[in-house]
mmCIF entry with sequence, helices, sheets and N, C-alpha, C, O atoms, coordinates in Angstrom:
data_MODEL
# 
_entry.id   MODEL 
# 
_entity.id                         1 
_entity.type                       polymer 
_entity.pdbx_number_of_molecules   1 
# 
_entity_poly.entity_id                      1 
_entity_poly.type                           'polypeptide(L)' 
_entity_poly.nstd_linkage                   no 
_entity_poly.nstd_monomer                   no 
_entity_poly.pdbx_seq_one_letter_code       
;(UNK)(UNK)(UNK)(UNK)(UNK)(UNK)(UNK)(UNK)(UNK)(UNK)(UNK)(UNK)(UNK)(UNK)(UNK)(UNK)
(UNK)(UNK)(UNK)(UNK)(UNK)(UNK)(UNK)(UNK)(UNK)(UNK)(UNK)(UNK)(UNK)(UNK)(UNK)(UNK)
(UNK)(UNK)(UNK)(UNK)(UNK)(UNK)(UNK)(UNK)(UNK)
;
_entity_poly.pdbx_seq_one_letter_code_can   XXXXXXXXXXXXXXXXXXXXXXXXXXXXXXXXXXXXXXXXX 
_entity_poly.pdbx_strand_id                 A 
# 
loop_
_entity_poly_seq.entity_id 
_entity_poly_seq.num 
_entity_poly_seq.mon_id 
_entity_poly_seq.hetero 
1 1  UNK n 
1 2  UNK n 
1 3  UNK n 
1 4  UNK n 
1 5  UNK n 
1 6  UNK n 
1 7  UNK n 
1 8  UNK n 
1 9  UNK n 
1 10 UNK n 
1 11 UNK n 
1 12 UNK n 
1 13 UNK n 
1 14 UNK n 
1 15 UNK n 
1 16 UNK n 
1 17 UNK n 
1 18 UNK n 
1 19 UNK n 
1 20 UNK n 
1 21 UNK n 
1 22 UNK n 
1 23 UNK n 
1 24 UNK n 
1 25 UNK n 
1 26 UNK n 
1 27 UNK n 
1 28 UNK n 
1 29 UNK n 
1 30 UNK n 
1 31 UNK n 
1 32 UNK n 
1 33 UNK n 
1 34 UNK n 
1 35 UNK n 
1 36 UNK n 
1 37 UNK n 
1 38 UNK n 
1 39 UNK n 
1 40 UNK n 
1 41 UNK n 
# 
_struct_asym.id          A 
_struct_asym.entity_id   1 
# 
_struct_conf.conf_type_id            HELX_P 
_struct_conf.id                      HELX_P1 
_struct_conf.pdbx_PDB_helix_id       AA1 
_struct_conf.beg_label_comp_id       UNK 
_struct_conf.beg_label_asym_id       A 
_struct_conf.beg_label_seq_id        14 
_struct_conf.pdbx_beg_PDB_ins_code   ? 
_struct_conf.end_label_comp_id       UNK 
_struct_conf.end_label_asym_id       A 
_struct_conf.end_label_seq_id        33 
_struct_conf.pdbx_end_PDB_ins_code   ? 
_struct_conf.beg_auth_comp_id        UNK 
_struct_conf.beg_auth_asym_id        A 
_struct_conf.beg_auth_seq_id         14 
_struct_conf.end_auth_comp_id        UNK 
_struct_conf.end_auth_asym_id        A 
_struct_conf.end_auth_seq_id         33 
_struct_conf.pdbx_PDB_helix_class    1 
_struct_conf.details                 ? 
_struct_conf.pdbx_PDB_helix_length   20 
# 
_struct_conf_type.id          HELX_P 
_struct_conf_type.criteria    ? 
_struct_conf_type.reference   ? 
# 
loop_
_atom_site.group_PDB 
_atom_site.id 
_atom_site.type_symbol 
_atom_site.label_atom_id 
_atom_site.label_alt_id 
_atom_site.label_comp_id 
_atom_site.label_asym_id 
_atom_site.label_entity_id 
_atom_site.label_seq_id 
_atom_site.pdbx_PDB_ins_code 
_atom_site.Cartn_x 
_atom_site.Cartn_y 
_atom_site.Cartn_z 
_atom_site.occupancy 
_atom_site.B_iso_or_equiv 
_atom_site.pdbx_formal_charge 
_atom_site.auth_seq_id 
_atom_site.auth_comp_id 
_atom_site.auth_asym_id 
_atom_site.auth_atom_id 
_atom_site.pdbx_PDB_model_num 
ATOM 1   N N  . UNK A 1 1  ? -88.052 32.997 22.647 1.00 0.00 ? 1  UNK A N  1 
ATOM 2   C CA . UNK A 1 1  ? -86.662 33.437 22.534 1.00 0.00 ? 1  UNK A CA 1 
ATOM 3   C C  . UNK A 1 1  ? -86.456 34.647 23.423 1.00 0.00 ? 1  UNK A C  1 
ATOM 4   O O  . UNK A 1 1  ? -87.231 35.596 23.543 1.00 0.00 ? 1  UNK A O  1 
ATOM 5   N N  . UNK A 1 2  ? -85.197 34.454 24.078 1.00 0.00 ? 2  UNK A N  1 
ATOM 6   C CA . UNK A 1 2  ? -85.437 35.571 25.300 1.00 0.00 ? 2  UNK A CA 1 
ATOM 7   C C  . UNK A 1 2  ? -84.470 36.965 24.767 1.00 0.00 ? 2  UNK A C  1 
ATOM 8   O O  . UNK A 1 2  ? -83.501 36.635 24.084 1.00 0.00 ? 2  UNK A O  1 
ATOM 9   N N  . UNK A 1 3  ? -84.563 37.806 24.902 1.00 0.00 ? 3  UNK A N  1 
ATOM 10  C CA . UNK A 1 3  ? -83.835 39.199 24.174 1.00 0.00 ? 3  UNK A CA 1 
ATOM 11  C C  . UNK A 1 3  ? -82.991 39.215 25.323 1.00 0.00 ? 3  UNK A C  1 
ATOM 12  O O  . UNK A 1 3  ? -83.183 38.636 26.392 1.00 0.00 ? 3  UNK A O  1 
ATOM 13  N N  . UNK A 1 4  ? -81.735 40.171 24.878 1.00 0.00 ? 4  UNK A N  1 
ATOM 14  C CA . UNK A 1 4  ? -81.082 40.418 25.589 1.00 0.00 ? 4  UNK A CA 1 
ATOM 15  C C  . UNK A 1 4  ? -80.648 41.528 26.119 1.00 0.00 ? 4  UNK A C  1 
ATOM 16  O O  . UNK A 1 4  ? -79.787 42.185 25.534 1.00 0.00 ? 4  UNK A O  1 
ATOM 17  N N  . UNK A 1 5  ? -81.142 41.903 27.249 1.00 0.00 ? 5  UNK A N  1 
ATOM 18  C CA . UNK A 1 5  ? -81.118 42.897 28.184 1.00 0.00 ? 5  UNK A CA 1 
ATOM 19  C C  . UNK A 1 5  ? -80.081 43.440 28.727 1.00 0.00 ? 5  UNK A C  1 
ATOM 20  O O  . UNK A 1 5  ? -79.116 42.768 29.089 1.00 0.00 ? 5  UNK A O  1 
ATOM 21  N N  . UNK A 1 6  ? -80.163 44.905 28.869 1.00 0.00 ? 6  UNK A N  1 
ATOM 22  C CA . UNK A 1 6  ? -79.102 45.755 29.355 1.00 0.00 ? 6  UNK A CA 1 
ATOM 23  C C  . UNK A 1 6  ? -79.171 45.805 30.819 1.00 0.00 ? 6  UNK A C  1 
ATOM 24  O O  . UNK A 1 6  ? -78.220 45.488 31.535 1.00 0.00 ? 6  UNK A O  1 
ATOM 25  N N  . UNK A 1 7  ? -80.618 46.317 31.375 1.00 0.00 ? 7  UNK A N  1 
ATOM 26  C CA . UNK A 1 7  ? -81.321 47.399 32.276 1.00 0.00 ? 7  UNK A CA 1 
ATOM 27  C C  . UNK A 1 7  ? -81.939 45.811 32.682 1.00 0.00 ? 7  UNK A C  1 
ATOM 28  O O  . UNK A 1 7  ? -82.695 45.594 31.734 1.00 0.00 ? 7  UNK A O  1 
ATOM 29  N N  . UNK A 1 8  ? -81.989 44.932 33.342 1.00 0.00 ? 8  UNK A N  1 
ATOM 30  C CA . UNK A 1 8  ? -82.581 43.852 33.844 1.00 0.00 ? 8  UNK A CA 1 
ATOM 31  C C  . UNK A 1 8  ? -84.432 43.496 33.352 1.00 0.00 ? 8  UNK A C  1 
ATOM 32  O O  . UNK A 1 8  ? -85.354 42.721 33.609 1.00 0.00 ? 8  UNK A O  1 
ATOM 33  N N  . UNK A 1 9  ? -84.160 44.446 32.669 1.00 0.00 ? 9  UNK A N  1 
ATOM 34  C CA . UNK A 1 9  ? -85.811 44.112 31.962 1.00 0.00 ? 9  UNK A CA 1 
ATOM 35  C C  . UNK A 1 9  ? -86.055 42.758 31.247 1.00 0.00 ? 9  UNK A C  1 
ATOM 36  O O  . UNK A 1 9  ? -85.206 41.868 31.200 1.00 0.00 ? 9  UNK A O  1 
ATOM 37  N N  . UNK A 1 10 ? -87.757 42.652 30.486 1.00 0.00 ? 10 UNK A N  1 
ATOM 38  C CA . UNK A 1 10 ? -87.760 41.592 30.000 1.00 0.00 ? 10 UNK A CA 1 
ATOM 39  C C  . UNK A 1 10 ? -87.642 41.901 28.172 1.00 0.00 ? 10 UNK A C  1 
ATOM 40  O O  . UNK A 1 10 ? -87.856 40.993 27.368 1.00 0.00 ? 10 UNK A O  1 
ATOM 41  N N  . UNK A 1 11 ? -87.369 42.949 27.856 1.00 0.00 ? 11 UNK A N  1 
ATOM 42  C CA . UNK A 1 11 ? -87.814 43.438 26.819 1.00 0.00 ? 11 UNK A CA 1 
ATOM 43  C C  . UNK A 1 11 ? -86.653 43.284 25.750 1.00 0.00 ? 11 UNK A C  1 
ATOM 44  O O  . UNK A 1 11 ? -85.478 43.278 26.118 1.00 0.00 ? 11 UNK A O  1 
ATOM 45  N N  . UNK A 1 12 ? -86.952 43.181 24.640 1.00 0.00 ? 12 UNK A N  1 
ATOM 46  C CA . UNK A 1 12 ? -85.870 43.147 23.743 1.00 0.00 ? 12 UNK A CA 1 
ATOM 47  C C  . UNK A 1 12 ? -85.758 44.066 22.741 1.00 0.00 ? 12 UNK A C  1 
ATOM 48  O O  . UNK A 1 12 ? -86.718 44.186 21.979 1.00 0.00 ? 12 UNK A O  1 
ATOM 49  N N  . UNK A 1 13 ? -84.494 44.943 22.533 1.00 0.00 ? 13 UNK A N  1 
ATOM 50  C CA . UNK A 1 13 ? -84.603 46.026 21.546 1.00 0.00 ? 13 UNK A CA 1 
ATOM 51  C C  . UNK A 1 13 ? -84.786 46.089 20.514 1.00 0.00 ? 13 UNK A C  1 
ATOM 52  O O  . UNK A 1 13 ? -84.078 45.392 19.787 1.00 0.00 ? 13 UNK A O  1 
ATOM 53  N N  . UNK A 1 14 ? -85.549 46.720 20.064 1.00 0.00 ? 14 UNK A N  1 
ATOM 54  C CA . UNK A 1 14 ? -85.514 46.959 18.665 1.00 0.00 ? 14 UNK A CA 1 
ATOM 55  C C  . UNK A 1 14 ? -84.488 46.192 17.679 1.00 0.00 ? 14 UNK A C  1 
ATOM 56  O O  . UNK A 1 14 ? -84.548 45.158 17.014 1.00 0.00 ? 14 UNK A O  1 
ATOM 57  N N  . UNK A 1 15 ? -83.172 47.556 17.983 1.00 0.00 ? 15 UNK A N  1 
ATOM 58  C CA . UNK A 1 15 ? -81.795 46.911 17.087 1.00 0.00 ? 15 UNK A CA 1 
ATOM 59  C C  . UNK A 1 15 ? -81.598 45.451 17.639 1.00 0.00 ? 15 UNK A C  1 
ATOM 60  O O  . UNK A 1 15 ? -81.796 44.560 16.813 1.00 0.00 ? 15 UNK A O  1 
ATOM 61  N N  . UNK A 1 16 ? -81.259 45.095 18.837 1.00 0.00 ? 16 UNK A N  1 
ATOM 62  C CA . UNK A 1 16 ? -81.180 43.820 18.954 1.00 0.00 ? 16 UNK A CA 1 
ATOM 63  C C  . UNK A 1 16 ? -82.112 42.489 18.094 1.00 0.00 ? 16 UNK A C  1 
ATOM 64  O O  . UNK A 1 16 ? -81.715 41.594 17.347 1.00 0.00 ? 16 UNK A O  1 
ATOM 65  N N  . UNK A 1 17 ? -83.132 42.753 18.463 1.00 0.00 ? 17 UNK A N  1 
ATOM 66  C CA . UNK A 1 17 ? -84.295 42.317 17.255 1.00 0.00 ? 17 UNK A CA 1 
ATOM 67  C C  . UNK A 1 17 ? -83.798 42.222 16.028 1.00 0.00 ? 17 UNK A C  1 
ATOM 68  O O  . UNK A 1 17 ? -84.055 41.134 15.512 1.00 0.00 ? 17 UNK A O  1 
ATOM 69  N N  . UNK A 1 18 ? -83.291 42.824 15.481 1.00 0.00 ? 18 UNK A N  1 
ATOM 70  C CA . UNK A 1 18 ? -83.479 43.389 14.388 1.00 0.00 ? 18 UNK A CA 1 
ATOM 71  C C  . UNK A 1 18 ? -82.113 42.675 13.867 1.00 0.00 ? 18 UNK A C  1 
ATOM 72  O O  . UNK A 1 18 ? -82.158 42.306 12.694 1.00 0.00 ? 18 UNK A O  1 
ATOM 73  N N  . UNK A 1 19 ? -80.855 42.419 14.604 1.00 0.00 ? 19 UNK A N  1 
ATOM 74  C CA . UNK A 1 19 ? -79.787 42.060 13.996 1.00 0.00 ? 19 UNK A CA 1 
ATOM 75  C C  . UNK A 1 19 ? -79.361 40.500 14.457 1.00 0.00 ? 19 UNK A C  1 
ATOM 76  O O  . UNK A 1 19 ? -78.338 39.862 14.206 1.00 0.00 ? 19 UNK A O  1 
ATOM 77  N N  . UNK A 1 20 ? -80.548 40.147 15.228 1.00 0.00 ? 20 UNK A N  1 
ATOM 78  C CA . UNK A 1 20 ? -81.228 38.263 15.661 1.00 0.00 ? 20 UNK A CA 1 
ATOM 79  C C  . UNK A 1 20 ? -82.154 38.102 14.296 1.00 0.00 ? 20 UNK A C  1 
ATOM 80  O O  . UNK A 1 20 ? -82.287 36.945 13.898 1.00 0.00 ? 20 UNK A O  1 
ATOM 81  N N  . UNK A 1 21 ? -82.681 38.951 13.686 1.00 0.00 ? 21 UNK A N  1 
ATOM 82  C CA . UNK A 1 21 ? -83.228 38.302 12.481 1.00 0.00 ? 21 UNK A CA 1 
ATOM 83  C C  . UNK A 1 21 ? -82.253 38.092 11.149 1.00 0.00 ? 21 UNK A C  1 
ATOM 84  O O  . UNK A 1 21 ? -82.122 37.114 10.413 1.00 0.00 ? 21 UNK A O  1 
ATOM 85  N N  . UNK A 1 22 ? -81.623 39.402 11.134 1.00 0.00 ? 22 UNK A N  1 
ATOM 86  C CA . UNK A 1 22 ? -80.828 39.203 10.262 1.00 0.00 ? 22 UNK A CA 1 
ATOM 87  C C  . UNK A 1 22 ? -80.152 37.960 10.342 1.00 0.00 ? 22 UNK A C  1 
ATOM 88  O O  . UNK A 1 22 ? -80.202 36.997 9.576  1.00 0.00 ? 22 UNK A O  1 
ATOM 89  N N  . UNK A 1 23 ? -79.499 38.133 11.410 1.00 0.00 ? 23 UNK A N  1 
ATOM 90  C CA . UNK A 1 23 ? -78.149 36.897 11.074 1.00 0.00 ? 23 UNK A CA 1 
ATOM 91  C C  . UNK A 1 23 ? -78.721 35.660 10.953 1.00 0.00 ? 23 UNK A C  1 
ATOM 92  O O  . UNK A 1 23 ? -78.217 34.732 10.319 1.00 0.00 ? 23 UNK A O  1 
ATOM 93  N N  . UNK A 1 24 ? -80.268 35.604 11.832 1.00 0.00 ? 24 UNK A N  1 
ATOM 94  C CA . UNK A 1 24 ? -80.604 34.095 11.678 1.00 0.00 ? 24 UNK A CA 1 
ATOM 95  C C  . UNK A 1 24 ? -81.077 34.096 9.707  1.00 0.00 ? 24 UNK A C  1 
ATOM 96  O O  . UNK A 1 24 ? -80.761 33.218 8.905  1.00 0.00 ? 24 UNK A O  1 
ATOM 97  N N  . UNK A 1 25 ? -81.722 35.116 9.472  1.00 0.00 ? 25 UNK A N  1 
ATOM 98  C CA . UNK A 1 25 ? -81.498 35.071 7.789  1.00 0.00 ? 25 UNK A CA 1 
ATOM 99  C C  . UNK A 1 25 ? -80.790 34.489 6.755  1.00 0.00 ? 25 UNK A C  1 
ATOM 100 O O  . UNK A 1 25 ? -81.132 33.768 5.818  1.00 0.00 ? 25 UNK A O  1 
ATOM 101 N N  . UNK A 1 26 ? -79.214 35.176 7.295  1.00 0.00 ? 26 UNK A N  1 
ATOM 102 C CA . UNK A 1 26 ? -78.150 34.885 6.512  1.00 0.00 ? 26 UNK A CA 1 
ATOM 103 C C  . UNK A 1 26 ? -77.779 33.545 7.060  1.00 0.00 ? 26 UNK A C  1 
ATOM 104 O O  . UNK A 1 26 ? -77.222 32.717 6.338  1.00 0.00 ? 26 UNK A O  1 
ATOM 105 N N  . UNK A 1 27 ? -78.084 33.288 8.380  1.00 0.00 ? 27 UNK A N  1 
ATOM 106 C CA . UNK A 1 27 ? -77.198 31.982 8.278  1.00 0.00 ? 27 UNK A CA 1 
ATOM 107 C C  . UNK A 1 27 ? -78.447 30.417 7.574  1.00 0.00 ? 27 UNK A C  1 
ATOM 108 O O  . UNK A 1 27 ? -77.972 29.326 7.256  1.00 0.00 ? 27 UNK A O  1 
ATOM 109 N N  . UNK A 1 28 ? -79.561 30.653 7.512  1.00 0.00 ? 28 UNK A N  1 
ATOM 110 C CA . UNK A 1 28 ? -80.942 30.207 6.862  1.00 0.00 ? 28 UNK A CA 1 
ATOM 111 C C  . UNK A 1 28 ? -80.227 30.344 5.172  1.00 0.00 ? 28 UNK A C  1 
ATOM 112 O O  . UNK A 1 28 ? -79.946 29.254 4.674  1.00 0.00 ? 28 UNK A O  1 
ATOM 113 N N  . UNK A 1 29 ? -79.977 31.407 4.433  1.00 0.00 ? 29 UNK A N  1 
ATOM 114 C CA . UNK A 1 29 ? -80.134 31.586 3.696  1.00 0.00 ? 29 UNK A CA 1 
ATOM 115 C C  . UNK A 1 29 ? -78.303 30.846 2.734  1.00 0.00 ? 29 UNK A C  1 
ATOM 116 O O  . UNK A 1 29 ? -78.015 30.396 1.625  1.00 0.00 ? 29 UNK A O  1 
ATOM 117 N N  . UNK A 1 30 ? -77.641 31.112 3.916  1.00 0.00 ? 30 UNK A N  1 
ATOM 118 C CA . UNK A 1 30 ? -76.288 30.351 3.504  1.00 0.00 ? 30 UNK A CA 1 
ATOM 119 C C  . UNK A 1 30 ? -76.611 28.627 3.575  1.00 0.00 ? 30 UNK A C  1 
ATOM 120 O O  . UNK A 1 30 ? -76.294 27.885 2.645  1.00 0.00 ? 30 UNK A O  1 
ATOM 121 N N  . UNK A 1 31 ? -77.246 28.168 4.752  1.00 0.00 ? 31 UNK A N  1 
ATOM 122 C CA . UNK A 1 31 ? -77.772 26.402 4.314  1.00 0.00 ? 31 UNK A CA 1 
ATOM 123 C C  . UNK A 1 31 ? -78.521 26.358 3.464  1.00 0.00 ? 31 UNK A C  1 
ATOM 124 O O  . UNK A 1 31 ? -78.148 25.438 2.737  1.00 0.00 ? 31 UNK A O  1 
ATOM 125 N N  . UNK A 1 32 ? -79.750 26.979 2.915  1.00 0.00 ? 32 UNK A N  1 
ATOM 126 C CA . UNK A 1 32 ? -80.288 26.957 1.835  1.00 0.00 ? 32 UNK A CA 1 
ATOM 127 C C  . UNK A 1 32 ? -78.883 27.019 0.382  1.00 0.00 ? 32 UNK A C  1 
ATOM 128 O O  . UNK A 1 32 ? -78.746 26.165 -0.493 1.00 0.00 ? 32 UNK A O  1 
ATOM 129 N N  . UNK A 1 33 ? -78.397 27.750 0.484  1.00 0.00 ? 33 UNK A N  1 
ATOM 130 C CA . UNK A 1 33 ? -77.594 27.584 -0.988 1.00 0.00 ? 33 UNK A CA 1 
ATOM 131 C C  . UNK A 1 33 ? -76.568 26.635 -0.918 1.00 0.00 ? 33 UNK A C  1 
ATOM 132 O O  . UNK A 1 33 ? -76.034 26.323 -1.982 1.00 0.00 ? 33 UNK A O  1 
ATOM 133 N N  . UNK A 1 34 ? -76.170 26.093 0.158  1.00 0.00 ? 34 UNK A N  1 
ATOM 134 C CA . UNK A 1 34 ? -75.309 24.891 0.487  1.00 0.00 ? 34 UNK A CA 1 
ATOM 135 C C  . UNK A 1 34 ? -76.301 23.607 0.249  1.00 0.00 ? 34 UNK A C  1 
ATOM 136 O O  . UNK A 1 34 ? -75.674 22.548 0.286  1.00 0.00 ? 34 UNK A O  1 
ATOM 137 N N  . UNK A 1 35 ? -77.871 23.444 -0.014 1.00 0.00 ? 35 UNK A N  1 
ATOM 138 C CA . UNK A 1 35 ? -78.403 22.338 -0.374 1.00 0.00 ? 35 UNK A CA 1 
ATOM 139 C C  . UNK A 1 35 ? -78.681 21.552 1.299  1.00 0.00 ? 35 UNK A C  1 
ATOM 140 O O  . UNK A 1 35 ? -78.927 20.357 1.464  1.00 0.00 ? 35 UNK A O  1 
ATOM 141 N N  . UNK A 1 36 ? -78.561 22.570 2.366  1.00 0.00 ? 36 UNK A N  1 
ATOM 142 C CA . UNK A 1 36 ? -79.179 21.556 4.019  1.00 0.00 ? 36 UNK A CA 1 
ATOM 143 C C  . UNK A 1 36 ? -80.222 21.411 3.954  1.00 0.00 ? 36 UNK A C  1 
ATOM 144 O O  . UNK A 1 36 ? -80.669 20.275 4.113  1.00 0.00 ? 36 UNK A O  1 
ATOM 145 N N  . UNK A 1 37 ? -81.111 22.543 3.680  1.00 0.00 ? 37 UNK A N  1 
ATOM 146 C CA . UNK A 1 37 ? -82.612 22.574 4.423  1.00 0.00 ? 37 UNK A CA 1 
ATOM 147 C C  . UNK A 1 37 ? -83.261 23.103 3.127  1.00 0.00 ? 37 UNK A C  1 
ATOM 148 O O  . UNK A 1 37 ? -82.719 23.690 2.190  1.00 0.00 ? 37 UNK A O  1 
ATOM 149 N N  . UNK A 1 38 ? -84.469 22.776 3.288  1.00 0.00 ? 38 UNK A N  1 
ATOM 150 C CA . UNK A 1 38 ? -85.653 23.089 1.955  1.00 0.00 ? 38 UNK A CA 1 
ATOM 151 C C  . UNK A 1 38 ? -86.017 24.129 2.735  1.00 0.00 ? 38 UNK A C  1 
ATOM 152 O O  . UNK A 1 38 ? -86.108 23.999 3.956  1.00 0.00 ? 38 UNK A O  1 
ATOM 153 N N  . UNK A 1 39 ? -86.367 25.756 1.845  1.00 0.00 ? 39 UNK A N  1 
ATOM 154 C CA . UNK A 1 39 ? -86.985 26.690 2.664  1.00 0.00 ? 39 UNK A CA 1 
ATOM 155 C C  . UNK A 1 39 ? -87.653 26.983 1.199  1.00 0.00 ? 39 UNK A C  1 
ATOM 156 O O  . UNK A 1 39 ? -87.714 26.464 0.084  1.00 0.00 ? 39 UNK A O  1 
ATOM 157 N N  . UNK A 1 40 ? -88.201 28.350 2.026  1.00 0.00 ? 40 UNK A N  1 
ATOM 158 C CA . UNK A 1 40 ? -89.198 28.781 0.854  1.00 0.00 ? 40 UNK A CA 1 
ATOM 159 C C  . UNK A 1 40 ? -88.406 29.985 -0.101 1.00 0.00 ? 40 UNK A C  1 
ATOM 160 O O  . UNK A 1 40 ? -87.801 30.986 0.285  1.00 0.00 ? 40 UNK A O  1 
ATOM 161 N N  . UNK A 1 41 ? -88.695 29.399 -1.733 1.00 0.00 ? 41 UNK A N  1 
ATOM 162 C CA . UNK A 1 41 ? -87.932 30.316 -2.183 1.00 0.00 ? 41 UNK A CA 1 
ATOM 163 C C  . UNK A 1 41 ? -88.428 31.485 -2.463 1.00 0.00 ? 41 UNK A C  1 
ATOM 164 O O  . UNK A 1 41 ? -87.699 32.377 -2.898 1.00 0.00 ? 41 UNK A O  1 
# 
């Protein structure tokens, strides 16, 4: 997964990191309570 860069680097920030996990979380955690996908409870 490629981060997304300010400064043409390859690196991905922290916060950026950090708010690509979240949302992939919440949006994981919203199909889980909608009955899509089996995850771990």
């Amino acid at each position: 997964m490629k981060g997304r860069t300010k400064r043409g680097g390859d690196e991905t920030t922290l916060i950026d990191f950090i708010s690509d996990s979240a949302l992939l979380e919440s949006i994981l955690r919203i199909a889980k309570d909608e009955g899509r996908i089996d995850g771990p409870k």
